[in-house]
N, CA, C and O atoms as CSV, one atom per row, in Angstrom:
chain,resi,resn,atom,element,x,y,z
A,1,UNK,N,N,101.992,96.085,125.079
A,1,UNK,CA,C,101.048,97.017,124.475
A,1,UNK,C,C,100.961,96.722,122.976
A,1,UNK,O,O,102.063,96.709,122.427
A,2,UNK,N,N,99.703,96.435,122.031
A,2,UNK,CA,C,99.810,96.120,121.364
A,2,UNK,C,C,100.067,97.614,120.253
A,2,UNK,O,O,100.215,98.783,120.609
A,3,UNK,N,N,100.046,97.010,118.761
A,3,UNK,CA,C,100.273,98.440,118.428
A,3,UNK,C,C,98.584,98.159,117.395
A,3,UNK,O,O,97.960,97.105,117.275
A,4,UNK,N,N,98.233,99.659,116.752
A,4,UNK,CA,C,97.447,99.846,116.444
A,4,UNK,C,C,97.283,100.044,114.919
A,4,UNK,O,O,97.872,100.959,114.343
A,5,UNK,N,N,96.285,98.970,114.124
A,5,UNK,CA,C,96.720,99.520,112.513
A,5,UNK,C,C,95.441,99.358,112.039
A,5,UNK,O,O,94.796,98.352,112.334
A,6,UNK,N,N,94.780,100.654,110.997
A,6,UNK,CA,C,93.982,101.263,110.715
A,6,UNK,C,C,93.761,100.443,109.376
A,6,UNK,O,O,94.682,100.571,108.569
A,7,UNK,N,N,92.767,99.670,109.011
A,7,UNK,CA,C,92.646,98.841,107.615
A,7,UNK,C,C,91.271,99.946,106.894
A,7,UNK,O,O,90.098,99.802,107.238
A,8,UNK,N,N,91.670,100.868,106.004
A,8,UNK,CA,C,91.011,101.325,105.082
A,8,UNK,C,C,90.947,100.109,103.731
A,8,UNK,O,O,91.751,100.056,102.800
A,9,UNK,N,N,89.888,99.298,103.925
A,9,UNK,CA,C,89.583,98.626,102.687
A,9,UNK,C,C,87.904,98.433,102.935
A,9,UNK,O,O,87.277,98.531,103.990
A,10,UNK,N,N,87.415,98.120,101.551
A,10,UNK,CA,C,85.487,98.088,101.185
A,10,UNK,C,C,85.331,96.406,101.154
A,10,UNK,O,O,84.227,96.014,101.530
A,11,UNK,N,N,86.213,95.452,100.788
A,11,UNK,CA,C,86.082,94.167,100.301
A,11,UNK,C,C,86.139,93.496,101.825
A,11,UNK,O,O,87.123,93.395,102.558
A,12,UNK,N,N,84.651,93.032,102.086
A,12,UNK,CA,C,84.379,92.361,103.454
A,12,UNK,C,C,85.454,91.136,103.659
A,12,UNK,O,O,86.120,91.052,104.691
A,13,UNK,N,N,85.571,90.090,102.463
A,13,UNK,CA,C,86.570,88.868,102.626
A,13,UNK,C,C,87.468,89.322,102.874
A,13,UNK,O,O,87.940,88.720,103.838
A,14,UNK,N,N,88.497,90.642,102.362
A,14,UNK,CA,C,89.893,91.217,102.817
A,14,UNK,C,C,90.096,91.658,103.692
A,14,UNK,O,O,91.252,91.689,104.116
A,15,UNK,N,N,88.684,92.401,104.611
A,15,UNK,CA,C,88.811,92.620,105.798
A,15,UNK,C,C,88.772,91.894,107.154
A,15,UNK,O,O,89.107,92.191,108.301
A,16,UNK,N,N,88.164,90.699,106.488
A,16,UNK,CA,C,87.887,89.274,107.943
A,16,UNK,C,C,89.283,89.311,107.566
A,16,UNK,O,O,89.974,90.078,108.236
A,17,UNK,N,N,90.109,88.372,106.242
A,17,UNK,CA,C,91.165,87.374,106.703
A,17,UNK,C,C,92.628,88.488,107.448
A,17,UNK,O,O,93.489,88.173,108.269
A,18,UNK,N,N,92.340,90.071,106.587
A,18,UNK,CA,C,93.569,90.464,107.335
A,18,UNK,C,C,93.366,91.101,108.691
A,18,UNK,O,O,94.418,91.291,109.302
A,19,UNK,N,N,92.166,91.506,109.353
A,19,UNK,CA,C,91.666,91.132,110.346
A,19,UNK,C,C,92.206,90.206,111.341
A,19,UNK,O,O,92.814,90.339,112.403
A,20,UNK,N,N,91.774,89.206,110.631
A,20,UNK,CA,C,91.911,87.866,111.436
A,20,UNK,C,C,93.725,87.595,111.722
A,20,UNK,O,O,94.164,87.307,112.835
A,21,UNK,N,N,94.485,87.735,110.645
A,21,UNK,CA,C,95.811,87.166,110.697
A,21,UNK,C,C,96.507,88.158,111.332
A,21,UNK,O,O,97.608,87.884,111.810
A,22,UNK,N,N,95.844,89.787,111.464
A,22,UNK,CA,C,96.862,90.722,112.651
A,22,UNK,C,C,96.394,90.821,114.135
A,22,UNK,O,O,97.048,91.238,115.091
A,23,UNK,N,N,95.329,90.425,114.120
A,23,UNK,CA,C,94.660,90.277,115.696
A,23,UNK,C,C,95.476,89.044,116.139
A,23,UNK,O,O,95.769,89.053,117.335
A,24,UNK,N,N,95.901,87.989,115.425
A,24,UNK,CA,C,96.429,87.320,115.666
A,24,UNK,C,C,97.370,86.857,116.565
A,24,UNK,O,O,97.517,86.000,117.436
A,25,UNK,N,N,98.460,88.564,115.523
A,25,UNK,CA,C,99.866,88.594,116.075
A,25,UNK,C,C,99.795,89.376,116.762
A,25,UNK,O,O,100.872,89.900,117.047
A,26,UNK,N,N,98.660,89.882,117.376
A,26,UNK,CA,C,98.892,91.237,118.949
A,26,UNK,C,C,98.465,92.217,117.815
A,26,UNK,O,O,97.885,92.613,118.827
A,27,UNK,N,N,98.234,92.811,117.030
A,27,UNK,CA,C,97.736,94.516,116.594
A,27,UNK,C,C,96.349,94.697,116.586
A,27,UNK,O,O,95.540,93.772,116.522
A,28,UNK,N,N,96.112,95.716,116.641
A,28,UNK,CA,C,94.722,96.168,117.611
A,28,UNK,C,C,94.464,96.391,116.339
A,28,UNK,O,O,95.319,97.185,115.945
A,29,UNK,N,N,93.591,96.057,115.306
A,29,UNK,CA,C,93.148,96.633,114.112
A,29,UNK,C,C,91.046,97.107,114.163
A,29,UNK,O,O,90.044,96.520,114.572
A,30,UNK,N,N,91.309,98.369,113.530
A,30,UNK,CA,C,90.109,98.888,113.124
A,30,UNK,C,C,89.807,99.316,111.570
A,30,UNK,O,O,90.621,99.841,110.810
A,31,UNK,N,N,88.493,98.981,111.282
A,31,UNK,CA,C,88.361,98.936,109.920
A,31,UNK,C,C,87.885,100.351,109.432
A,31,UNK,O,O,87.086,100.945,110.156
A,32,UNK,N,N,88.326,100.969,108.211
A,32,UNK,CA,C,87.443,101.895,107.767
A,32,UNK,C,C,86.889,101.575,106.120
A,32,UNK,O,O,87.796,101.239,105.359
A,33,UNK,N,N,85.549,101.648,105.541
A,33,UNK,CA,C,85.474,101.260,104.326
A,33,UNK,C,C,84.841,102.209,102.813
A,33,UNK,O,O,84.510,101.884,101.673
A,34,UNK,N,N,84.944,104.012,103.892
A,34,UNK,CA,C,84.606,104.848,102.560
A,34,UNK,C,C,85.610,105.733,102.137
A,34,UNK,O,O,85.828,106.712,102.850
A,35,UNK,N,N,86.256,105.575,101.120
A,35,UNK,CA,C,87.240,106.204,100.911
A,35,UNK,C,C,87.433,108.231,101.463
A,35,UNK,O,O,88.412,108.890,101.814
A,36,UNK,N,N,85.624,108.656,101.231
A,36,UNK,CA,C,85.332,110.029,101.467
A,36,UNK,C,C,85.562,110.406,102.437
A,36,UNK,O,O,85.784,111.616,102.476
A,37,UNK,N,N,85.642,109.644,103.724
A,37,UNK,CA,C,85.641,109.727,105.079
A,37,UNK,C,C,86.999,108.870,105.734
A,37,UNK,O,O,87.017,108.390,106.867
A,38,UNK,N,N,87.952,108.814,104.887
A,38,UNK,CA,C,88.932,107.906,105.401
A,38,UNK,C,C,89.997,109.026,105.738
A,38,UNK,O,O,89.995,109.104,106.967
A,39,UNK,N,N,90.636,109.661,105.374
A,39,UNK,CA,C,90.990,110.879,106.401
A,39,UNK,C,C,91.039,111.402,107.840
A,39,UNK,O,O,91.873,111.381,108.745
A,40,UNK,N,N,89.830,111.867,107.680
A,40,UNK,CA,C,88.940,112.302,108.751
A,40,UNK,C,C,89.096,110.514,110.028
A,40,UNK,O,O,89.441,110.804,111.173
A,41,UNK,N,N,88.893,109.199,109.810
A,41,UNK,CA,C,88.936,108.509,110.233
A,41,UNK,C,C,90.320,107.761,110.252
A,41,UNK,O,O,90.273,106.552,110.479
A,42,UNK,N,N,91.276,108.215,110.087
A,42,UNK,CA,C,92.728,107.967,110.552
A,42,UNK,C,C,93.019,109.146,111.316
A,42,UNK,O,O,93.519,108.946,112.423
A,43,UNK,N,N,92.835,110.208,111.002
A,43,UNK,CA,C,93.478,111.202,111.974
A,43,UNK,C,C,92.584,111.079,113.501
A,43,UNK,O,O,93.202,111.386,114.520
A,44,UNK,N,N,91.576,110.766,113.586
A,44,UNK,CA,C,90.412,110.277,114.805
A,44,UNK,C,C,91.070,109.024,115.697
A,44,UNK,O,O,91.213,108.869,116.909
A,45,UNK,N,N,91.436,108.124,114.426
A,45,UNK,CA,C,91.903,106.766,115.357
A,45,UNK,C,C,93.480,106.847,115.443
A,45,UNK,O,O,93.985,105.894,116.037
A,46,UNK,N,N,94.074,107.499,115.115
A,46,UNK,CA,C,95.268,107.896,115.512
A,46,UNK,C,C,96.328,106.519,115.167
A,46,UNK,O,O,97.235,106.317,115.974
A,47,UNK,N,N,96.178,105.498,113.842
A,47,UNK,CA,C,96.553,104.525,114.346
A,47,UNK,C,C,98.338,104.584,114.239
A,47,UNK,O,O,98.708,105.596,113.644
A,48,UNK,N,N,99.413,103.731,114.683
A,48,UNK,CA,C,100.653,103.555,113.994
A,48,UNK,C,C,100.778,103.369,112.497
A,48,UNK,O,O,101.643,103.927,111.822
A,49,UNK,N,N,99.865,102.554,112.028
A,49,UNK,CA,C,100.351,102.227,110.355
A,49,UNK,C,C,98.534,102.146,109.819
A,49,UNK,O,O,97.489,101.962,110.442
A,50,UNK,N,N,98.784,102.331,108.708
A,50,UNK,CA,C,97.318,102.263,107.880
A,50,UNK,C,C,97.745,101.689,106.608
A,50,UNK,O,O,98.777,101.980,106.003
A,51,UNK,N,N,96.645,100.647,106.175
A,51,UNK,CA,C,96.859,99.602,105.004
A,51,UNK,C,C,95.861,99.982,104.143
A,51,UNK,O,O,94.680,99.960,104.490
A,52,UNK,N,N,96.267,100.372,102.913
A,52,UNK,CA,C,95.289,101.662,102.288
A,52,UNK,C,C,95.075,100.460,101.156
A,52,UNK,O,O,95.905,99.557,101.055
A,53,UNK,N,N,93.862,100.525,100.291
A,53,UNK,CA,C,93.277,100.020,99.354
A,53,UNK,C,C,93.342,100.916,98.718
A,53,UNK,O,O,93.147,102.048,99.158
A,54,UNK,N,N,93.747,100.556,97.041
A,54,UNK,CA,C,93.580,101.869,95.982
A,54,UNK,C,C,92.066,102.473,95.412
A,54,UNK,O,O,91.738,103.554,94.921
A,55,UNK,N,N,91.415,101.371,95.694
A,55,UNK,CA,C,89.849,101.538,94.954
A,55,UNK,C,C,89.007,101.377,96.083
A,55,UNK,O,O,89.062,100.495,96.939
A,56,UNK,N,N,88.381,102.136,96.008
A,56,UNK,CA,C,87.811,102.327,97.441
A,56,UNK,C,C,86.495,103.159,96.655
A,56,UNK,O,O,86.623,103.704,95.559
A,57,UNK,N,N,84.745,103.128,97.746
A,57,UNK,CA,C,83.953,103.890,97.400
A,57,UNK,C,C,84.267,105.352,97.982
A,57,UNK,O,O,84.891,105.405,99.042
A,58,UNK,N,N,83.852,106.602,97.322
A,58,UNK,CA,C,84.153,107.917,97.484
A,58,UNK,C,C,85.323,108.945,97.201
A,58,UNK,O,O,85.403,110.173,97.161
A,59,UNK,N,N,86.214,107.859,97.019
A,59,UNK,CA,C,88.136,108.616,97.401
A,59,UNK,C,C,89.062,107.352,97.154
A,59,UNK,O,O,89.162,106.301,97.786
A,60,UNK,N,N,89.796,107.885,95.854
A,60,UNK,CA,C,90.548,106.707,95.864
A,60,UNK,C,C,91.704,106.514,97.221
A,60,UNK,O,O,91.922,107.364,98.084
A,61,UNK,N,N,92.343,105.157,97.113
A,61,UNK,CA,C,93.622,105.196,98.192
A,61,UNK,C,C,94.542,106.332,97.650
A,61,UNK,O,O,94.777,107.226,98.464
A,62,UNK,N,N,94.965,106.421,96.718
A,62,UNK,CA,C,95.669,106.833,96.042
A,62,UNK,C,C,95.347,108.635,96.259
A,62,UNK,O,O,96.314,109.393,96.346
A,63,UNK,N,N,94.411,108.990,96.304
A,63,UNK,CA,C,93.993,110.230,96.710
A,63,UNK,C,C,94.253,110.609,98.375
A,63,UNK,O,O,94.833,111.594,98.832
A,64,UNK,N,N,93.493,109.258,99.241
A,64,UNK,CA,C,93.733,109.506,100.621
A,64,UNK,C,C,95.092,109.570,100.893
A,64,UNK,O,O,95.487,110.348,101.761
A,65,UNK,N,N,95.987,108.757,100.181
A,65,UNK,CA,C,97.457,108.984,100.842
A,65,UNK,C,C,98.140,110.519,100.584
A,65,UNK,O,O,98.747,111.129,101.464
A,66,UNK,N,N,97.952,110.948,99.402
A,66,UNK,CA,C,97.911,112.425,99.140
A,66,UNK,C,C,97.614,113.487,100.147
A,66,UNK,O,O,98.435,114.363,100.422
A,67,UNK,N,N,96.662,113.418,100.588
A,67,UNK,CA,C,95.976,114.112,102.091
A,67,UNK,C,C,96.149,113.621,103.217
A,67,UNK,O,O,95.759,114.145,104.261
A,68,UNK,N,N,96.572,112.880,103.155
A,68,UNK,CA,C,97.267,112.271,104.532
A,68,UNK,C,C,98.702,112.342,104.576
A,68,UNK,O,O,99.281,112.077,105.630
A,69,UNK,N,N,99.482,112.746,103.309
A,69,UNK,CA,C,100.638,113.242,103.189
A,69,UNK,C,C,101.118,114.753,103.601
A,69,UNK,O,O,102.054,115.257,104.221
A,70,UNK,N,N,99.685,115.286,102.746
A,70,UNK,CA,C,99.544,117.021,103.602
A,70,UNK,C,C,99.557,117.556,104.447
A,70,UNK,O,O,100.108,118.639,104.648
A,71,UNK,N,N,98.514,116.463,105.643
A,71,UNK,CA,C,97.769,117.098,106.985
A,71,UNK,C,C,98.935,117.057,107.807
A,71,UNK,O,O,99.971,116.502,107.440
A,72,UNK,N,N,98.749,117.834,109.308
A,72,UNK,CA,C,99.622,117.869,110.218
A,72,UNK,C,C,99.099,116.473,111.006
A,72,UNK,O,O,97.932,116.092,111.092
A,73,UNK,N,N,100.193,115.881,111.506
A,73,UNK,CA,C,99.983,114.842,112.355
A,73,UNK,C,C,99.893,113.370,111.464
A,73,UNK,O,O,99.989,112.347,112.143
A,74,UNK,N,N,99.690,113.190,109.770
A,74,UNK,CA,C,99.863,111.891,109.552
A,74,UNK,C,C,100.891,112.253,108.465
A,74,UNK,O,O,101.076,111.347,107.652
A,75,UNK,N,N,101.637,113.439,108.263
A,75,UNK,CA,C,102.340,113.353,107.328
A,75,UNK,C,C,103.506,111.960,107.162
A,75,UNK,O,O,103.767,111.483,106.057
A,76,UNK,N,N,103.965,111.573,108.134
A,76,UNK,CA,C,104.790,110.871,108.208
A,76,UNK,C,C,104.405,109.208,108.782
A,76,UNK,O,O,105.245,108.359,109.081
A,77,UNK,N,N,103.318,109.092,108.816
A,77,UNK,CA,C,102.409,107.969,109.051
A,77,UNK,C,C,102.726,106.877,108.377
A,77,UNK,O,O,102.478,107.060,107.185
A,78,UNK,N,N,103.198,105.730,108.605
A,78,UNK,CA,C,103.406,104.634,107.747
A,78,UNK,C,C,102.142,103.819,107.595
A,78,UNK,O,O,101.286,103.396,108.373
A,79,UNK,N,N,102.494,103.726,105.440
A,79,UNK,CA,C,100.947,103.704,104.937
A,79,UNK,C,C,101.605,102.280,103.748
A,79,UNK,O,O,102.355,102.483,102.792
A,80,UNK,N,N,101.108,101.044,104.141
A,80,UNK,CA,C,101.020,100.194,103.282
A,80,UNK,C,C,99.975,100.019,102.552
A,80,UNK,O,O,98.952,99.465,102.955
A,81,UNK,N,N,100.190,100.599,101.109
A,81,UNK,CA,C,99.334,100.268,100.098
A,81,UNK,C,C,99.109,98.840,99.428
A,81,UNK,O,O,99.859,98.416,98.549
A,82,UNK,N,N,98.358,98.356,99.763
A,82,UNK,CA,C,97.458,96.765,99.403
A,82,UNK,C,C,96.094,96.981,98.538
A,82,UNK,O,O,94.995,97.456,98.826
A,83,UNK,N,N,96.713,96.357,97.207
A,83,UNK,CA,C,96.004,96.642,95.959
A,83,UNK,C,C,95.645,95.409,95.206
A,83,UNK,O,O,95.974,94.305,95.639
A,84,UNK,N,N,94.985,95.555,94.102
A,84,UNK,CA,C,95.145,94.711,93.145
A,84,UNK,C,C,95.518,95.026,92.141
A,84,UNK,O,O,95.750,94.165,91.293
A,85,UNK,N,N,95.707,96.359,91.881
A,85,UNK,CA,C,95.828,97.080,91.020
A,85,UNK,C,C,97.354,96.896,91.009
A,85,UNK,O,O,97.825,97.909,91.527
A,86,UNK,N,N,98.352,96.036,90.642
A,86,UNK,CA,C,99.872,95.492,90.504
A,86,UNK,C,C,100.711,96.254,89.151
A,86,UNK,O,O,101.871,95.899,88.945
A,87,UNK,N,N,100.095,97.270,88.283
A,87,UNK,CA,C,101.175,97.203,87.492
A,87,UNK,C,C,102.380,98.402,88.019
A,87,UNK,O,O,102.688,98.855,89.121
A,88,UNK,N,N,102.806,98.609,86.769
A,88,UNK,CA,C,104.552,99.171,87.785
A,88,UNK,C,C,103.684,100.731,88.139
A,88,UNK,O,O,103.821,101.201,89.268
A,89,UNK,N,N,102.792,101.481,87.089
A,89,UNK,CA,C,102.383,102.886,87.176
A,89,UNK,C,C,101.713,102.838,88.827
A,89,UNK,O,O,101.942,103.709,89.667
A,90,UNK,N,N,100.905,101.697,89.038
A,90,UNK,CA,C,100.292,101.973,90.123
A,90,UNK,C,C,101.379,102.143,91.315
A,90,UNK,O,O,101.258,103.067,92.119
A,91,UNK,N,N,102.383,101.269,91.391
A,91,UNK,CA,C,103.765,101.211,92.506
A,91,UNK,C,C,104.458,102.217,92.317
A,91,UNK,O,O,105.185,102.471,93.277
A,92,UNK,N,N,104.586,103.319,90.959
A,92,UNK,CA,C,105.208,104.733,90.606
A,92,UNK,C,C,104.529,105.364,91.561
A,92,UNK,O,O,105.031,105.788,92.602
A,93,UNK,N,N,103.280,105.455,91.220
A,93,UNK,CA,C,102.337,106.486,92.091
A,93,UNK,C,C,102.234,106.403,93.007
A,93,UNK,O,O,102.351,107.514,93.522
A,94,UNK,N,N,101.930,105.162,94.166
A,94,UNK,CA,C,102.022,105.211,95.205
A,94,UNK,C,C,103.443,105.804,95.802
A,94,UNK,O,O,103.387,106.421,96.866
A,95,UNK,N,N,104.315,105.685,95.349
A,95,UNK,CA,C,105.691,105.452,95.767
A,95,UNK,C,C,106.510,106.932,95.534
A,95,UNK,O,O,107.701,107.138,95.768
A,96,UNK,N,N,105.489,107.915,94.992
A,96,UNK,CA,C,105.410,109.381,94.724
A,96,UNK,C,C,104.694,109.693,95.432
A,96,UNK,O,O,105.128,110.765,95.855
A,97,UNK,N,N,103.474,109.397,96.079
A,97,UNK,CA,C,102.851,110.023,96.861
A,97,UNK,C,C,103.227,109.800,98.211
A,97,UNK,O,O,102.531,110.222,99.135
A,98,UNK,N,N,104.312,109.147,98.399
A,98,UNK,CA,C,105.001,108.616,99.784
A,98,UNK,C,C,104.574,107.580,100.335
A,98,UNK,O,O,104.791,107.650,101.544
A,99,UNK,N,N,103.884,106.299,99.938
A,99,UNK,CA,C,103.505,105.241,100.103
A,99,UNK,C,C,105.242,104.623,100.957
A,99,UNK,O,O,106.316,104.551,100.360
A,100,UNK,N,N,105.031,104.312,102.254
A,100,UNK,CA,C,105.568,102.880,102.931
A,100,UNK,C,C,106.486,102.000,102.269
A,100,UNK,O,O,107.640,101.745,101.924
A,101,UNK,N,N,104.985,101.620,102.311
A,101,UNK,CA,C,105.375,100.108,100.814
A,101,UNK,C,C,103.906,99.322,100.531
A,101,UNK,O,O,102.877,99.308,101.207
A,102,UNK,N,N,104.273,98.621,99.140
A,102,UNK,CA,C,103.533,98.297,98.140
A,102,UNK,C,C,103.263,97.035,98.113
A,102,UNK,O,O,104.163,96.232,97.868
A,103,UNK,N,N,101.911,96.603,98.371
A,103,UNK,CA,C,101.897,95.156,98.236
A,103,UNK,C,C,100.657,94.679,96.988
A,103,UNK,O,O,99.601,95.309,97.048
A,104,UNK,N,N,100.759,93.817,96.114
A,104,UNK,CA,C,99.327,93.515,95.359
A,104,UNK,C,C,98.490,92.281,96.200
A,104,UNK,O,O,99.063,91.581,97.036
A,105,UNK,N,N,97.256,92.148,95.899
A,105,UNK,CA,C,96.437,91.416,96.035
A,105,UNK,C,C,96.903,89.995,95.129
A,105,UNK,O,O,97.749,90.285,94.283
A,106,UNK,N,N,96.591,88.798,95.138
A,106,UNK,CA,C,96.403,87.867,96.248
A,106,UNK,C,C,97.466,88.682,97.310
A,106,UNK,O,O,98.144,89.628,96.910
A,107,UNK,N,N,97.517,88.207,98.665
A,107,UNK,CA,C,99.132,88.120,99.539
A,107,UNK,C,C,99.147,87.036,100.245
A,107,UNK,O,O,98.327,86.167,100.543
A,108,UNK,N,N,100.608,87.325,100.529
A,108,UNK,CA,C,100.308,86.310,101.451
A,108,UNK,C,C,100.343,86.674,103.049
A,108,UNK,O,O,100.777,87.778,103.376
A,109,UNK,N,N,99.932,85.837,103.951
A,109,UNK,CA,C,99.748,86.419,105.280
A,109,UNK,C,C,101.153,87.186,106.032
A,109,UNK,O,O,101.458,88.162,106.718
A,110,UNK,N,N,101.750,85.962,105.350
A,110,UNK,CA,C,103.506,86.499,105.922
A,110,UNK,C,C,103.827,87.622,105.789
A,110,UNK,O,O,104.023,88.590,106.523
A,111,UNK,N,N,103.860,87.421,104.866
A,111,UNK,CA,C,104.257,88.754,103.954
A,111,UNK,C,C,103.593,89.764,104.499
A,111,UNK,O,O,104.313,90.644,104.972
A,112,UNK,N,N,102.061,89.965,104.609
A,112,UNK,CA,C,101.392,91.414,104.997
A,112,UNK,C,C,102.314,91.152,106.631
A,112,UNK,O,O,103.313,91.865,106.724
A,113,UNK,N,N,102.069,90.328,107.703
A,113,UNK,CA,C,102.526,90.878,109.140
A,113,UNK,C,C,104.377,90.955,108.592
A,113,UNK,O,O,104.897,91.613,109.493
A,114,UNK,N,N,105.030,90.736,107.992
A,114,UNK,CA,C,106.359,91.367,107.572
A,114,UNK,C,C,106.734,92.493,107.388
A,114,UNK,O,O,107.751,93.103,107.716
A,115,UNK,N,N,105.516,92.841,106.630
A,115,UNK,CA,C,105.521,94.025,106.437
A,115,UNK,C,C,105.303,95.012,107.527
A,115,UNK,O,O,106.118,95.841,107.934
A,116,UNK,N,N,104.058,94.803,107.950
A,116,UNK,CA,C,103.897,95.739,109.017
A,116,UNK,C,C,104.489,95.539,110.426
A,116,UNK,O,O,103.924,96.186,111.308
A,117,UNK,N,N,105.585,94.715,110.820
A,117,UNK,CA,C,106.317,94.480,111.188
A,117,UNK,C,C,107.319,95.472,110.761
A,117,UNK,O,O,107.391,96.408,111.556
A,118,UNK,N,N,107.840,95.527,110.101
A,118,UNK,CA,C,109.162,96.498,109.798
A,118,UNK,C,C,108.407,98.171,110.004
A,118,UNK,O,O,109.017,99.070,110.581
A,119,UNK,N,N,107.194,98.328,109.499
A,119,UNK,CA,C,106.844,99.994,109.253
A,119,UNK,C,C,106.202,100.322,110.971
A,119,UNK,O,O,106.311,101.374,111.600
A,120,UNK,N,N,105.544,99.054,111.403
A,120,UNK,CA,C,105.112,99.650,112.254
A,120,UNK,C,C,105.875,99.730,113.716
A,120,UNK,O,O,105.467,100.439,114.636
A,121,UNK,N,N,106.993,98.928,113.784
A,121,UNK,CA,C,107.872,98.423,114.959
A,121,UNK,C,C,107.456,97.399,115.853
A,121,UNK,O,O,108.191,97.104,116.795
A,122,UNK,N,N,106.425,96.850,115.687
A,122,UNK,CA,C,106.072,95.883,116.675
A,122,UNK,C,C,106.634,94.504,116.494
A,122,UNK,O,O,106.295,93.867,115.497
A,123,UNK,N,N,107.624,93.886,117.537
A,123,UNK,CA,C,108.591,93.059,117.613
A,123,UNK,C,C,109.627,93.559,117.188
A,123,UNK,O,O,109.991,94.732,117.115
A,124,UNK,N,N,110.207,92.402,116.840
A,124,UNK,CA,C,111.697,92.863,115.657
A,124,UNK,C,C,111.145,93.248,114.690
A,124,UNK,O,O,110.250,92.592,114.158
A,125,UNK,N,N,111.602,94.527,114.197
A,125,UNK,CA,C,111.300,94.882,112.333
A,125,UNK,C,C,112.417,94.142,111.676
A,125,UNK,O,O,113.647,94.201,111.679
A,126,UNK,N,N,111.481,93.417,111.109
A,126,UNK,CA,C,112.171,92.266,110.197
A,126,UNK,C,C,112.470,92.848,108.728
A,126,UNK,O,O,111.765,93.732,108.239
A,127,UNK,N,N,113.676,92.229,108.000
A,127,UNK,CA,C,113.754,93.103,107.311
A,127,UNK,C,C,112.854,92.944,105.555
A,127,UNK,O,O,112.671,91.750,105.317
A,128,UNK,N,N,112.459,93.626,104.707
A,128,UNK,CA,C,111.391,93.710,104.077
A,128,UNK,C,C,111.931,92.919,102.454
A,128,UNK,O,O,112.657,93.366,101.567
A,129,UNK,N,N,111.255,91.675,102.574
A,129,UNK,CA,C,111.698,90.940,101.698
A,129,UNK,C,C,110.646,91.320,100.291
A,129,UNK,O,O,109.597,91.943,100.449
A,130,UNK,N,N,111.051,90.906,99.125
A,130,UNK,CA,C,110.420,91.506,97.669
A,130,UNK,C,C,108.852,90.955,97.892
A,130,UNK,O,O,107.877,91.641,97.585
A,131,UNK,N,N,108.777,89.896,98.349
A,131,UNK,CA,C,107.525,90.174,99.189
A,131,UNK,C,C,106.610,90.964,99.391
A,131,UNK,O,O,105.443,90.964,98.998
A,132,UNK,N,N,107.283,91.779,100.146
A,132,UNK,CA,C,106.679,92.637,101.122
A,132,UNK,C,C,106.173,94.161,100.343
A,132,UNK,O,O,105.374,95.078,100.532
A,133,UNK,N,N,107.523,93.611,99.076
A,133,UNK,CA,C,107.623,94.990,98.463
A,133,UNK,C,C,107.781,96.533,99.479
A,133,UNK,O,O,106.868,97.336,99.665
A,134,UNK,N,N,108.852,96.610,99.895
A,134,UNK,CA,C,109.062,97.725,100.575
A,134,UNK,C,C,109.673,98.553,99.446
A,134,UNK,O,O,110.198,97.994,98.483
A,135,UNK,N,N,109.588,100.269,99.589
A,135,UNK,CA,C,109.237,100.986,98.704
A,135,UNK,C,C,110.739,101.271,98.611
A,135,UNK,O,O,111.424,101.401,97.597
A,136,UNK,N,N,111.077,101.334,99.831
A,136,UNK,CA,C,112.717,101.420,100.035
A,136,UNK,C,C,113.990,100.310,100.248
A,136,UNK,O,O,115.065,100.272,100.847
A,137,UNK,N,N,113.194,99.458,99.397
A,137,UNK,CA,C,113.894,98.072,99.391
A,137,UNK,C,C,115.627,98.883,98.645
A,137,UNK,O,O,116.602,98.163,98.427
């Protein structure tokens, strides 16, 4: 059974290649790309893990993880934040608002299925190299 992970990002190239490299490894991925409606469209698709973009049209990531921290049913949702936005304030904030773990833009492929490998359980959860930036490294 594969597992299921919810890609909230707007940038079409970020959504083919990480798309492409988790369909790959077995995860059922669905895209969402307005930040206003990204809520409402994780709690609908019910997925295991969601890979949140900070800049997003309507709602930042950074806002959706906030409300998705609140609601009943994704409070505890594992949420890899994938940004470009790399400096340390942005990895504070996520990492206060209960962010997973933290990855910046470029990545590398490894690294993202490593990651969601460890948060989401599918296979061995491997363990989360600086890479991966896990929040609880």
């Amino acid at each position: 059974m594969s597992k299921r992970v919810m890609l909230v990002e707007d940038e079409p190239n970020i959504i083919e290649a990480v798309r492409f490299i988790l369909s790959r490894d077995g995860w059922d991925v669905s895209v969402h790309s307005d930040g206003a409606s990204a809520v409402e469209a994780v709690t609908r698709a019910a997925p295991d893990v969601v890979i949140l973009d900070a800049m997003l049209p309507g709602k930042t990531g950074y806002d959706i993880l906030r409300d998705l921290r609140a609601a009943e049913g994704t409070a505890d949702l594992p949420v890899l934040m994938l940004t470009a936005k790399g400096q340390p304030k942005d990895r504070a904030l996520a990492e206060s608002l209960g962010a997973s773990a933290f990855m910046t833009k470029p990545f590398s492929n490894a690294a993202v299925i490593e990651c969601l490998r460890g948060l989401g359980g599918a296979g061995e959860a491997a363990e989360q190299t600086p890479q991966s930036a896990g929040l609880n490294d």
